[in-house]
N, C-alpha and C positions, 0 to 999 in steps of 0.2 A: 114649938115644933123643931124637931130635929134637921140640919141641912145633910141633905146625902151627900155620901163620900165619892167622890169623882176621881181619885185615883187609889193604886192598889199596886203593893210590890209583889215580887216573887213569893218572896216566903209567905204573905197572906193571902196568894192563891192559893197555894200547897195547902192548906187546912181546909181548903172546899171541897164541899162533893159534887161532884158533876152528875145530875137527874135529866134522864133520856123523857122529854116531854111526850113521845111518838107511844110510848109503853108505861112510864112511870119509875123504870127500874132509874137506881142506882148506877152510874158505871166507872164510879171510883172515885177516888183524888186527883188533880193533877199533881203530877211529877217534874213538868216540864213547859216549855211552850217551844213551839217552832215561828219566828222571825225574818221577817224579809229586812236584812241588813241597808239595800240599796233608800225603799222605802221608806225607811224605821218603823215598821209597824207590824205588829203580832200578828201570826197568819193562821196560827190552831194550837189549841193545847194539846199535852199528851200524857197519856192515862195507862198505868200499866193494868197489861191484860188479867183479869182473875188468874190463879195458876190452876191447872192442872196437868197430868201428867203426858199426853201427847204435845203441850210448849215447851217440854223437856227438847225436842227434836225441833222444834219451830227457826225460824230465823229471827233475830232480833227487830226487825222491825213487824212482824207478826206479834209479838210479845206485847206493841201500845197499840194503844186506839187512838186515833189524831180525829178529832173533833174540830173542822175549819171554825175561822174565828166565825164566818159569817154568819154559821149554825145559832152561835148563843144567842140566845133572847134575851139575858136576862142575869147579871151578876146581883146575886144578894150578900146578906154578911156572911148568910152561915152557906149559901146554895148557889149552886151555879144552874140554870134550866139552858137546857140546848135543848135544839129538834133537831135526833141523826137516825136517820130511818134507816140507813145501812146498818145501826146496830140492834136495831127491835126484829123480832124474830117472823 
């Protein structure tokens, strides 16, 4: 029996995809994580937005999706599952 892996750096989140459990879609890699310095501890990843051409005009922080840490259910190898009802249609 395999023991699960109990930590994980930056660059081996970035190769996740982050799956919206509310809809099933997809809602990309992360790129990032946003951190609470005082605390030390991770506060939400962030996912840049699909493009299309009205994010031409967007503001940079309309451009990610910040997914709170508290959202994820569920870190796997290859998948991340969150429940973020703000991005299911």
């Amino acid at each position: 029996m395999e023991i699960p892996k109990t930590v994980c750096t930056l660059s081996e989140l970035k190769r996740l995809e982050v799956v919206n459990l509310c809809d099933g879609k997809v809602l990309g890699r992360v790129c990032d994580v946003e951190m609470d310095l005082l605390q030390g501890r991770v506060t939400a990843l962030i996912l840049p937005r699909p493009f299309d051409l009205r994010s031409v005009f967007q503001a940079a922080s309309d451009k990610m999706i910040f997914v709170p840490w508290h959202r994820i259910e569920r870190i796997g190898s290859d998948t991340i599952l969150a429940r973020v009802p703000e991005c299911a249609p």
